[in-house]
C-alpha positions as CSV (number, residue, x, y, z in Angstrom):
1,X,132.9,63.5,84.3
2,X,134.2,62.2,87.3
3,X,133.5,58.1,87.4
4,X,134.1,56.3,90.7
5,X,133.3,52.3,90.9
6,X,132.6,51.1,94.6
7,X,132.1,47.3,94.6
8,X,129.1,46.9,97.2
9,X,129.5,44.0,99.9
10,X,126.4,42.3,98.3
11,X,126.9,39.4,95.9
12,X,124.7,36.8,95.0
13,X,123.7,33.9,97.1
14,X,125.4,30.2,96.4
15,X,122.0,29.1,95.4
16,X,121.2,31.7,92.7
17,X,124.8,31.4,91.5
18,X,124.2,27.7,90.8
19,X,121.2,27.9,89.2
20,X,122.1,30.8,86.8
21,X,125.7,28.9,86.2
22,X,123.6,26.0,84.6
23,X,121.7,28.2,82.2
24,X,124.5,29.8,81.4
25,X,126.5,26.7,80.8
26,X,124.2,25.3,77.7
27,X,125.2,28.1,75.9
28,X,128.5,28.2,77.4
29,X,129.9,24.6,77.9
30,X,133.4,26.0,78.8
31,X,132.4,28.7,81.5
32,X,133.6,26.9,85.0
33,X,132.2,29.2,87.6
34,X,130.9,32.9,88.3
35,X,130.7,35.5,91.4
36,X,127.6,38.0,90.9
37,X,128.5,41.1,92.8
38,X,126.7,44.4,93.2
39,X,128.9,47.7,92.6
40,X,127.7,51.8,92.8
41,X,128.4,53.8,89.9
42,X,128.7,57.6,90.8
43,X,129.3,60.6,88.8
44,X,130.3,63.4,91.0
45,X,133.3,65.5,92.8
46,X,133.3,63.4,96.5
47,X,135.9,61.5,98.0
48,X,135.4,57.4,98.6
49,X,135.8,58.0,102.3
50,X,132.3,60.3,101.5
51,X,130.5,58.0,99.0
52,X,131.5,55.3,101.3
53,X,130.0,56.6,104.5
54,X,126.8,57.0,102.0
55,X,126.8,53.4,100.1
56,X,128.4,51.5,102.9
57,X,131.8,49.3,102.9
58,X,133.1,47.1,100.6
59,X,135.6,45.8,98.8
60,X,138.2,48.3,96.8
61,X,138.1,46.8,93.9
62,X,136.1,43.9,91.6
63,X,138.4,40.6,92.0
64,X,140.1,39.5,88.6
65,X,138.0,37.2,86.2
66,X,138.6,35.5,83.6
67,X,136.2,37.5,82.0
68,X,133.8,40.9,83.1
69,X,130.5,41.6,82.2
70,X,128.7,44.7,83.8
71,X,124.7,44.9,83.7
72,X,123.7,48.6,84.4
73,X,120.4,50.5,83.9
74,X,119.5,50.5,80.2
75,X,121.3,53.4,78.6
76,X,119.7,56.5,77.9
77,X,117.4,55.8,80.9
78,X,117.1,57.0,85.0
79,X,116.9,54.3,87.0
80,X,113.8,54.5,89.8
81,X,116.5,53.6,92.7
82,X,119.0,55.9,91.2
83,X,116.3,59.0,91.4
84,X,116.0,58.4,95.3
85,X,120.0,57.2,95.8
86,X,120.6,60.8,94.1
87,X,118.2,62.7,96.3
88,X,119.9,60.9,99.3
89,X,123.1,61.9,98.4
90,X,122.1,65.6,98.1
91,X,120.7,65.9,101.2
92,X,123.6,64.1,103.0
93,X,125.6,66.7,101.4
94,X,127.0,65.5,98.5
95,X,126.3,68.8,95.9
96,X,128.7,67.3,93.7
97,X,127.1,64.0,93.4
98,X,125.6,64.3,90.2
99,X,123.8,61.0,90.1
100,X,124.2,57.2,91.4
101,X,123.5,53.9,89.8
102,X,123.6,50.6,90.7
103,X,124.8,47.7,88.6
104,X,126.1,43.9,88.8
105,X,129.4,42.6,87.9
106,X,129.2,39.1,86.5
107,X,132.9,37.5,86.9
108,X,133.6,34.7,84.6
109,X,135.8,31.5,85.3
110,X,137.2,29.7,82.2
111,X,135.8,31.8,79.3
112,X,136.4,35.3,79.0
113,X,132.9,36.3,77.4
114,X,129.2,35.1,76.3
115,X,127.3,34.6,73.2
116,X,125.1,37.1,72.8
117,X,122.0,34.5,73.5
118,X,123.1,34.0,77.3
119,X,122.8,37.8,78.0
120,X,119.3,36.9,77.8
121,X,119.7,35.0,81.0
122,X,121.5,37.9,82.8
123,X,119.6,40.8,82.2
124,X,115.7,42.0,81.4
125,X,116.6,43.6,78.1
126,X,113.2,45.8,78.9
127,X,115.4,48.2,82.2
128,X,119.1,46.9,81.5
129,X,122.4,46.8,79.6
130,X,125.4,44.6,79.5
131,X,128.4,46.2,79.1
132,X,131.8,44.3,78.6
133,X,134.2,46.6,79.0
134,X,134.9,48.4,82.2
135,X,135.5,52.2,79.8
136,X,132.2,51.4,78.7
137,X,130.9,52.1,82.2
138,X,130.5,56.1,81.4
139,X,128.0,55.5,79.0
140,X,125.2,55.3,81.8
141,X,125.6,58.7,82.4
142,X,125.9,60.3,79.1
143,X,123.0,62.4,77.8
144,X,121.7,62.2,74.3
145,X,120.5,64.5,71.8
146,X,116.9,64.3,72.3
147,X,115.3,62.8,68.7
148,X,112.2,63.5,66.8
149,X,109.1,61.5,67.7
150,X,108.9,58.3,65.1
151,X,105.4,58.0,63.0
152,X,103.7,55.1,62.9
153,X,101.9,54.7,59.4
154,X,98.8,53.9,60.6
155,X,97.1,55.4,57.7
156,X,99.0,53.7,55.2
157,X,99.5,50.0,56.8
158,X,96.8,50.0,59.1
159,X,97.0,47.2,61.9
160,X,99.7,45.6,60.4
161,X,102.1,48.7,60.9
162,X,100.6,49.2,64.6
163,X,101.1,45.2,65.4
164,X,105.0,45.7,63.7
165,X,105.1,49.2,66.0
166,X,103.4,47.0,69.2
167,X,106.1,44.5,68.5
168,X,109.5,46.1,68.2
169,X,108.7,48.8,70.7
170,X,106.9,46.9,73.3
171,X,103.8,48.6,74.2
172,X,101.9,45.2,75.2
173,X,98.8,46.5,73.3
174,X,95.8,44.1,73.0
175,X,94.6,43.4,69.9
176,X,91.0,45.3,70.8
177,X,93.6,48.2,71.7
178,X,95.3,48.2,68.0
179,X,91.9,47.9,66.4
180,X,90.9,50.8,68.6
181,X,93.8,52.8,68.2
182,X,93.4,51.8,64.0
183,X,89.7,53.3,64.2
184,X,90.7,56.3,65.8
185,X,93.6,57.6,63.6
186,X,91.3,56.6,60.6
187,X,89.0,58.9,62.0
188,X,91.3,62.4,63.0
189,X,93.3,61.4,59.8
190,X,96.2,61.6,61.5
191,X,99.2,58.7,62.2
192,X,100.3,57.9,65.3
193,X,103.3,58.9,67.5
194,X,105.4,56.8,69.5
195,X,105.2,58.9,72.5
196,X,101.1,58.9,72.5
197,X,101.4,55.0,72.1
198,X,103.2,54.7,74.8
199,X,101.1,57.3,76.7
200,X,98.4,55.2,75.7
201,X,99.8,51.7,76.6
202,X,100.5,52.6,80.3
203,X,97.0,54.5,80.8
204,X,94.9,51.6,79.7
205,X,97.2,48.7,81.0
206,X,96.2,46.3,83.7
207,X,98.3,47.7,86.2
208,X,96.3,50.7,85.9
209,X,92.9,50.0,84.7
210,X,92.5,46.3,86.0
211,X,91.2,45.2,82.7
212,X,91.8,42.3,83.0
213,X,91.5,41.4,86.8
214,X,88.3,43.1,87.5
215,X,86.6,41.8,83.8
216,X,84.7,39.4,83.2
217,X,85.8,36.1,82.4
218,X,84.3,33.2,80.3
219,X,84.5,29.4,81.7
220,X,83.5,26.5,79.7
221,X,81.1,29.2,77.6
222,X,79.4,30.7,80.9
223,X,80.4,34.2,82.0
224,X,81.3,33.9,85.3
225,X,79.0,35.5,88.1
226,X,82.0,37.2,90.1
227,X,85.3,38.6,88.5
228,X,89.0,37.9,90.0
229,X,88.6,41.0,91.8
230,X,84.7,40.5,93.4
231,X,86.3,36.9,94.3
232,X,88.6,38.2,96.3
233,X,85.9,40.8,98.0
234,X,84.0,37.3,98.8
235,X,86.2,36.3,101.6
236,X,85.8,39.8,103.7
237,X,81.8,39.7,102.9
238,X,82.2,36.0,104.5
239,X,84.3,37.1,107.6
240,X,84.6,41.0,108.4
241,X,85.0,40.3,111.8
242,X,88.1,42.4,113.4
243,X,88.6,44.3,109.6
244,X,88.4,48.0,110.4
245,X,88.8,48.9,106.8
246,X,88.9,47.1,103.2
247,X,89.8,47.6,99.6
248,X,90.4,51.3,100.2
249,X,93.3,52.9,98.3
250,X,94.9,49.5,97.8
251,X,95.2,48.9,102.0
252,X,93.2,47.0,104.6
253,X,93.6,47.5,108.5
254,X,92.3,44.6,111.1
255,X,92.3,45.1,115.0
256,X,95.6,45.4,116.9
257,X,96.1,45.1,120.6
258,X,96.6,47.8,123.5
259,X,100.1,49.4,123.3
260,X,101.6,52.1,125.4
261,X,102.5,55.1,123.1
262,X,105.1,57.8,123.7
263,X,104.1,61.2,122.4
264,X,103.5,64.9,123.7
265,X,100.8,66.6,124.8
266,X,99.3,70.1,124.5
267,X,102.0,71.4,126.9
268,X,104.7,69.8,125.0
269,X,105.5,67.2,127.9
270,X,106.2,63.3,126.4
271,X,104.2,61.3,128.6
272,X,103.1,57.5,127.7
273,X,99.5,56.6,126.5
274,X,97.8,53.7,125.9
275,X,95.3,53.1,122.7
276,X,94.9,50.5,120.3
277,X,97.8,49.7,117.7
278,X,95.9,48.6,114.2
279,X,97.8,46.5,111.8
280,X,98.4,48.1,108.5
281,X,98.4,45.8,105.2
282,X,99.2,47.3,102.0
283,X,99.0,46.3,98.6
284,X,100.8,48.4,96.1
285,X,100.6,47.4,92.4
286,X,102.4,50.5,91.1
287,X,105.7,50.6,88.7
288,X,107.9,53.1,87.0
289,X,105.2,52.4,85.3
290,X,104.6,48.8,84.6
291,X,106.0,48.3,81.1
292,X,109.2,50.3,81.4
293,X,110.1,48.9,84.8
294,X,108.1,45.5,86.0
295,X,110.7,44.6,88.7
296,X,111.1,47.4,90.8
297,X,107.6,48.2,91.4
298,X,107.6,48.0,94.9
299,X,109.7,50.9,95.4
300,X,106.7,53.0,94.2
301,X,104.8,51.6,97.3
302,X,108.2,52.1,99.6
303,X,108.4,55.6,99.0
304,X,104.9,56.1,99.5
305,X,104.8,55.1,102.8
């Protein structure tokens, strides 16, 4: 494996530095000051002038610290931004880019580590690591032995085992879901996998069915005429004027002005035309998928338009 660490130019803003610093200090009275700083993580044959051209500039190396802390993309996993950094770097030309990451160096002032409680505040556990040790680095590249699925003993422990399996592997399931899920294995006579839980727990979550958003809700023991959803339908019922288009595929458009266009004709001559520009607004709810990865969602909707 070939490991090259290029520090990015971004670090974290005064602001966010000071607020995580105060967190950080209850559990670490002694810890002075910090500097959050972005770095690339590439495994790959390509020189630095290469990757650099690709990432953009930066600094050569991290500065010194009292103590290092590196949060990465949990290990074992593929990052959403690294899939399209990768694909980028292929078709710059980079063949021997194998794959790129992206991670944040967290550089102490006055201690030189952090009980294992403040991690809590540097990283979602859920899509990231903390390393300590700059050797340990490699690890977000290495490729595991794929294991055998794990059984949940639904048979035997019923919804006891499925809330323990809901628990420590985070599937979010409702408790409607478990007794579901409970009826169903009694029924096949079979135990439950962990891969068709987790199957399971993104189809029917509320970033895909809007269980929750577009149910109905209960107030003061009166079901509500209208859910979340038809509430916010109310407002365009009230005003459609200058809304082309609504609630379809998660976008809306409303009137734009006259613009001059530049685009060629039949016979492949640019000439300029006026029409009416529209303004696009898009809504996209869409992880990789919701459980695994809640923050980066937005790429999803990026990458689709």
């Amino acid at each position: 494996m070939s490991l090259h660490i290029l520090p990015s130019a971004t670090v974290l803003s005064d602001f966010r530095v000071a607020r995580l610093l105060e967190r950080l200090q209850t559990h670490a009275p002694g810890l002075q000051g910090l500097v959050v700083q972005d770095f690339f993580l590439v495994d790959g044959e390509a020189s630095e002038a290469e990757l650099r051209r690709l990432l953009g500039e930066g600094p050569e190396r991290l500065p010194t610290a009292d103590g290092t802390l590196y949060v990465v993309p949990r290990v074992g996993t593929l990052s959403p931004w690294s899939s399209k950094a990768t694909d980028i770097a292929k078709v710059c030309g980079l063949s021997g880019v194998k794959r790129v990451e992206l991670g944040r160096a967290v550089l102490l002032s006055g201690v030189a580590s952090l009980p294992v409680a403040a991690l809590a505040e540097l990283h979602d556990p859920m899509m990231e690591s903390v390393l300590s040790e700059a050797g340990q680095l490699a690890s977000v590249f290495a490729v595991g032995t794929p294991r055998p699925l794990r059984t949940v003993d639904v048979l035997g422990g019923g919804v006891a085992a499925l809330e323990a399996a809901n628990k420590d592997w985070g599937l979010a399931l409702s408790a409607e879901e478990i007794a579901y899920l409970v009826d169903y294995a009694s029924k096949a006579g079979k135990n439950l996998t962990d891969a068709e839980l987790m199957m399971f727990a993104q189809v029917n979550s509320e970033h895909c069915r809007h269980k929750i958003f577009n149910a109905e809700f209960t107030v003061d023991g009166e079901t509500a005429p209208l859910s979340l959803f038809q509430m916010i339908k109310e407002s365009y019922k009230a005003s459609p004027q200058g809304v082309l288009s609504a609630y379809s595929d998660n976008c809306a458009v409303v009137e734009g002005h006259q613009a001059m266009r530049f685009f060629p004709e039949a016979d492949h001559h640019y000439r300029e035309h006026a029409e009416p520009v529209h303004i696009l607004m898009k809504v996209e709810t869409h992880n990789h998928p919701t459980g695994i990865s809640p923050h980066p969602g937005a790429a999803t909707g990026a990458g689709g338009e």
